[in-house]
Backbone as JSON Lines, residues from 0, in Angstrom:
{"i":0,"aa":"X","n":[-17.55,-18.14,10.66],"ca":[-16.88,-17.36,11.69],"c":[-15.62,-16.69,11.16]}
{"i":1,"aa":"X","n":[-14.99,-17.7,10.38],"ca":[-13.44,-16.79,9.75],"c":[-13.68,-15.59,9.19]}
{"i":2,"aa":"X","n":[-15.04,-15.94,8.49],"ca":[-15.39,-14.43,7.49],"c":[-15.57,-13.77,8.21]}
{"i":3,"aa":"X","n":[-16.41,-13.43,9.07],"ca":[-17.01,-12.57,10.25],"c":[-15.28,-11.84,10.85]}
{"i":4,"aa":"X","n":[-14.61,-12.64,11.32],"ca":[-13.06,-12.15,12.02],"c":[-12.51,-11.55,10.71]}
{"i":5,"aa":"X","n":[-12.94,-11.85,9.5],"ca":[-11.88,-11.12,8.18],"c":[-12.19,-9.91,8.0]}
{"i":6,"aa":"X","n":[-13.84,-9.56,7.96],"ca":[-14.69,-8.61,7.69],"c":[-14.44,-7.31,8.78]}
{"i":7,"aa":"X","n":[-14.27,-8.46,10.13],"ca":[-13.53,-6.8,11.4],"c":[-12.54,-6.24,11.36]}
{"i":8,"aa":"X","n":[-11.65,-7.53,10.99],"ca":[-10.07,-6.62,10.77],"c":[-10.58,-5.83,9.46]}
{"i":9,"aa":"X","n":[-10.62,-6.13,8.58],"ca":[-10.6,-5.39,7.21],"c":[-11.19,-4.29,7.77]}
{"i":10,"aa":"X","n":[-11.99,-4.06,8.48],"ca":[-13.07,-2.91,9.2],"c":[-11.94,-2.05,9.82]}
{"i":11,"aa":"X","n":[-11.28,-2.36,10.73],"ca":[-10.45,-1.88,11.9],"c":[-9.55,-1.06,11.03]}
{"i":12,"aa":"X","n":[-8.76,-2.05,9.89],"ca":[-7.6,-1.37,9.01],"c":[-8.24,-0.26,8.25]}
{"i":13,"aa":"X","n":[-9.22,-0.21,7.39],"ca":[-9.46,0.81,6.79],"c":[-9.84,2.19,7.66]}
{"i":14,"aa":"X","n":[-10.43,1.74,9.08],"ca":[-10.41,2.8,9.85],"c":[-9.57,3.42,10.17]}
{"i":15,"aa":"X","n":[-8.05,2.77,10.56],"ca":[-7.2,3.4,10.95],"c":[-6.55,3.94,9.42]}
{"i":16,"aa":"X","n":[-6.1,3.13,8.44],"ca":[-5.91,3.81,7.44],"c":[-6.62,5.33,7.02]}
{"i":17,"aa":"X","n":[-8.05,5.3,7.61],"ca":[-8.73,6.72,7.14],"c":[-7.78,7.31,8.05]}
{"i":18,"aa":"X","n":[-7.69,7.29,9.36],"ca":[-7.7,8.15,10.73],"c":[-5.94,8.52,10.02]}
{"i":19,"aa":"X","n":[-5.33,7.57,9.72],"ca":[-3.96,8.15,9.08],"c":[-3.91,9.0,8.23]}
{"i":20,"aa":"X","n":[-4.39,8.32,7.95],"ca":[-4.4,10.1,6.16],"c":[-5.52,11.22,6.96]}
{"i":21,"aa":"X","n":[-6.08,10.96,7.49],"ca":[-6.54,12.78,7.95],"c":[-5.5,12.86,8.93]}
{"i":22,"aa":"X","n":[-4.7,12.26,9.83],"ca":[-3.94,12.86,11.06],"c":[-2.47,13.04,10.14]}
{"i":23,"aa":"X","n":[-2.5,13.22,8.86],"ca":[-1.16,13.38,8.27],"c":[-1.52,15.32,8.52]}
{"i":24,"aa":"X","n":[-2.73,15.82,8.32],"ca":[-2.61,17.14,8.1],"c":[-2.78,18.07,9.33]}
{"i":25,"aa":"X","n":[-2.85,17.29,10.86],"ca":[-3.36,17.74,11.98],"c":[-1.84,17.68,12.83]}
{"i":26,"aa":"X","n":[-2.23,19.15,13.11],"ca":[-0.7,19.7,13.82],"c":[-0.45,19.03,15.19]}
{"i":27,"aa":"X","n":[-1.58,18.68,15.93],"ca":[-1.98,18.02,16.84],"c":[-0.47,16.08,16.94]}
{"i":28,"aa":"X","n":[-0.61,16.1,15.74],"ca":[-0.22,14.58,15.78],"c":[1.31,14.96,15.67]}
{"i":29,"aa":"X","n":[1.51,15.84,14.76],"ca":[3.02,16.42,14.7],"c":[3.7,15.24,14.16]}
{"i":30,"aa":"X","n":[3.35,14.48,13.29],"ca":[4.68,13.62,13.05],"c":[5.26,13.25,11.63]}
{"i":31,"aa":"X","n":[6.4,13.4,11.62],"ca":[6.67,13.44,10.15],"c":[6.05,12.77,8.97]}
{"i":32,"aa":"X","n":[6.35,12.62,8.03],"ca":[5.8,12.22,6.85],"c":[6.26,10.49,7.1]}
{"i":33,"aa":"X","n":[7.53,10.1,7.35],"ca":[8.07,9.18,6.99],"c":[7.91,8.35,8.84]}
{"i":34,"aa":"X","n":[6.91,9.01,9.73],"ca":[6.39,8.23,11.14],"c":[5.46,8.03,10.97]}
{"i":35,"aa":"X","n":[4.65,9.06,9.76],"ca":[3.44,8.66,9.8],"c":[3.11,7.28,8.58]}
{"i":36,"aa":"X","n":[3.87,7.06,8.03],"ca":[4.26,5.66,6.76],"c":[4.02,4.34,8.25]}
{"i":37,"aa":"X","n":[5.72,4.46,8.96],"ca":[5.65,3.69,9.64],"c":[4.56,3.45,10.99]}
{"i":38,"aa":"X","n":[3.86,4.1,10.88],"ca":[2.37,4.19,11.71],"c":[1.58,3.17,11.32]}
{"i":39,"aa":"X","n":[1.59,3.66,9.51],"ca":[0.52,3.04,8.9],"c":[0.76,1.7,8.58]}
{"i":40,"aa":"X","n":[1.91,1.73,8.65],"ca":[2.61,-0.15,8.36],"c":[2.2,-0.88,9.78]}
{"i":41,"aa":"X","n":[2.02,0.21,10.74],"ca":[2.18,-0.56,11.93],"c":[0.36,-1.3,11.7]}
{"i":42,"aa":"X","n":[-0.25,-0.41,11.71],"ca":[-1.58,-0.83,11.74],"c":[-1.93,-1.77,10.87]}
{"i":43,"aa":"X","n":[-0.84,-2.18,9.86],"ca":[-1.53,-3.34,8.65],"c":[-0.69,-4.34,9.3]}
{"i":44,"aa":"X","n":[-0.51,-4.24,11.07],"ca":[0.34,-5.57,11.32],"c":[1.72,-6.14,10.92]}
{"i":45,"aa":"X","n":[3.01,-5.32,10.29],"ca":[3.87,-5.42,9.71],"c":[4.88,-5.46,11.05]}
{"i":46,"aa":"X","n":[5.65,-6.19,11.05],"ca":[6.92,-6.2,11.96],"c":[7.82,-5.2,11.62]}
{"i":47,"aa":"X","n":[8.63,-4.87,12.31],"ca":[9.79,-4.0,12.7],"c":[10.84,-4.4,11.02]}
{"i":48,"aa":"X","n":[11.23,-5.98,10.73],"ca":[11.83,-6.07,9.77],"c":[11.15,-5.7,8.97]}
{"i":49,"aa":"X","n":[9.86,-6.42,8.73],"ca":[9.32,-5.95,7.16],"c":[9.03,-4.52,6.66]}
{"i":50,"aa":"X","n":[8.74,-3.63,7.94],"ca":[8.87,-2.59,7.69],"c":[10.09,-1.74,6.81]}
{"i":51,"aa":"X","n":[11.13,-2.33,7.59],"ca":[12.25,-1.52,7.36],"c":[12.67,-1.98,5.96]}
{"i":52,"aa":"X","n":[12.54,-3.4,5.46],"ca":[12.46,-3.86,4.2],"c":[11.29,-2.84,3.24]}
{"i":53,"aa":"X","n":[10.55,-2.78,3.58],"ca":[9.73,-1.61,2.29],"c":[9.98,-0.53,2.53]}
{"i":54,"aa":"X","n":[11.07,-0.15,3.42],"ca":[11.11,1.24,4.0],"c":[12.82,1.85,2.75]}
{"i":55,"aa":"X","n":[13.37,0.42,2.96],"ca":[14.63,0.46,2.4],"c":[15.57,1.15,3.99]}
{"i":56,"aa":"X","n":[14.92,0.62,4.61],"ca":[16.19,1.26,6.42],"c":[16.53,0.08,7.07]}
{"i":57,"aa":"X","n":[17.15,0.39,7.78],"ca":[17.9,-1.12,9.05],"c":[16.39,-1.17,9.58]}
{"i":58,"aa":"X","n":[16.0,-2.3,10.29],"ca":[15.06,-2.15,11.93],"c":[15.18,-1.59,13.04]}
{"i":59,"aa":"X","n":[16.61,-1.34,13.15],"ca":[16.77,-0.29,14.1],"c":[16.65,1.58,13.76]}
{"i":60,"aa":"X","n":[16.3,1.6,12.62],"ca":[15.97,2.85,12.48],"c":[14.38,2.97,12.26]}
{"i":61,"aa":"X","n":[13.65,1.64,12.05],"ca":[12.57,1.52,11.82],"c":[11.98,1.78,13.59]}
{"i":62,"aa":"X","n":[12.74,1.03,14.3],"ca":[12.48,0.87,16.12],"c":[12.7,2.48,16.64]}
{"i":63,"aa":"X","n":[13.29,3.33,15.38],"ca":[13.87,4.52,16.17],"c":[12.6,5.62,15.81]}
{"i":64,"aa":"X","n":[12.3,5.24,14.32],"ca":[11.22,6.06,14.45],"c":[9.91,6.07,15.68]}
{"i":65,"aa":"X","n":[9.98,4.5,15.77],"ca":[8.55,3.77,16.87],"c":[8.63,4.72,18.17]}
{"i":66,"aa":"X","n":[10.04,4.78,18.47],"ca":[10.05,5.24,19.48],"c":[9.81,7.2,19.49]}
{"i":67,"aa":"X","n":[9.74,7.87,18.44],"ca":[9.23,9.0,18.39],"c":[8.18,9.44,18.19]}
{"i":68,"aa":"X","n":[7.4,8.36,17.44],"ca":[6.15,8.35,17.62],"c":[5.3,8.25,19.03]}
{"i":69,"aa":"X","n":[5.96,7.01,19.94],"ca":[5.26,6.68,20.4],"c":[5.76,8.0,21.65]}
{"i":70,"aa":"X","n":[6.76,8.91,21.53],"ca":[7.2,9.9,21.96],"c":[6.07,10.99,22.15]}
{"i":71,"aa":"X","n":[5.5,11.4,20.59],"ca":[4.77,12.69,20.44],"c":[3.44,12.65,20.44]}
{"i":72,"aa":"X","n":[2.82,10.87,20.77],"ca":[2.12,11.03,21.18],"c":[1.22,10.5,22.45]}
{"i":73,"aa":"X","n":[2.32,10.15,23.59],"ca":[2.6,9.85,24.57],"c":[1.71,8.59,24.86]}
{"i":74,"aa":"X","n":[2.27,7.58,24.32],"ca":[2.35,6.44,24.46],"c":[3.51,5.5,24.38]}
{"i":75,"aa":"X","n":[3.0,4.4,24.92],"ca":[4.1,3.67,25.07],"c":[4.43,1.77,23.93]}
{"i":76,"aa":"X","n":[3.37,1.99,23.33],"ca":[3.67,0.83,22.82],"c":[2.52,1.02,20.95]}
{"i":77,"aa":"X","n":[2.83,0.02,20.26],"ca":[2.2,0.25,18.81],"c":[0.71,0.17,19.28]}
{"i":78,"aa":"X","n":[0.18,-0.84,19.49],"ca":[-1.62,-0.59,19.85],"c":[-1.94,0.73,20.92]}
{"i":79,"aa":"X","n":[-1.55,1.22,21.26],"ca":[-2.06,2.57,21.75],"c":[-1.34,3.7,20.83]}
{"i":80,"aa":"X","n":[-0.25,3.57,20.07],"ca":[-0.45,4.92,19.39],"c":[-1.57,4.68,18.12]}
{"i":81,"aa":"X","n":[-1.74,3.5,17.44],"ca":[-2.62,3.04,16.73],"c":[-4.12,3.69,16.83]}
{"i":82,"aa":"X","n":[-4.05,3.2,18.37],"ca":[-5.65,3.97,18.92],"c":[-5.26,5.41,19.36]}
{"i":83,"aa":"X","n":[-4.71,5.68,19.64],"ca":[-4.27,7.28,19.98],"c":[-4.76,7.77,18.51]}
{"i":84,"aa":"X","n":[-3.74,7.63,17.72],"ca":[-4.58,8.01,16.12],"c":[-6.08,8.51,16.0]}
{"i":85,"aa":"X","n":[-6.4,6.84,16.18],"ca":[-7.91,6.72,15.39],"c":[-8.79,7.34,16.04]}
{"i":86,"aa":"X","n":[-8.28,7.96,17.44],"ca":[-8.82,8.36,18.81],"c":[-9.26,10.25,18.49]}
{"i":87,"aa":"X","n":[-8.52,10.48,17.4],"ca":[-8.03,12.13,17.36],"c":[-9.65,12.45,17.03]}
{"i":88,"aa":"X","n":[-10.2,13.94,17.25],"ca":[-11.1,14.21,16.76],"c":[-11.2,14.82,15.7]}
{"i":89,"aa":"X","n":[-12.07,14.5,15.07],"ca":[-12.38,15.1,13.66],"c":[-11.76,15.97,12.99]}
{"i":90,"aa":"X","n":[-11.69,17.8,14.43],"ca":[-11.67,19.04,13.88],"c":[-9.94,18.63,13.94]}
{"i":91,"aa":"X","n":[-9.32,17.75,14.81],"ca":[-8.22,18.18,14.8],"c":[-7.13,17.38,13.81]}
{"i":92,"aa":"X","n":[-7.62,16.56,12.98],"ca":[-7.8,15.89,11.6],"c":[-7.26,16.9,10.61]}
């Protein structure tokens, strides 16, 4: 069973990892280079500190980006801009 739960996440992350790197070039998502990093940290499950630790920023600038993200693409919390992402269609990729 653990394998089976390792095999989905690993599934889930590389999905959203794809859906990140195509929504880096879609005008649609609009978000900087350095929201769309902390996007992608978000989706590998990384907290607010550890982020800001590989980011080299406070957490409160890490919390400041969250909140512009979750700004432009009108949501309100990390698992829905996550799926908002992975949600985008293809053409607009």
């Amino acid at each position: 069973m653990a394998i089976i739960t390792a095999l989905e996440r690993a599934t889930a992350r590389d999905q959203a990892r794809r859906a990140l790197t195509a929504a880096a070039d879609s005008k649609r998502a609009d978000l900087a280079d350095r929201e769309l990093r902390v996007l992608q940290l978000v989706t590998l499950g990384r907290t607010n500190g550890a982020m800001a630790h590989l980011l080299d920023v406070s957490p409160r600038t890490v919390a400041k980006h969250l909140l512009h993200i979750y700004r432009k693409l009108g949501v309100s919390g990390r698992a829905a801009a996550v799926y908002r992402v992975r949600a985008l269609p293809e053409s607009s990729r």
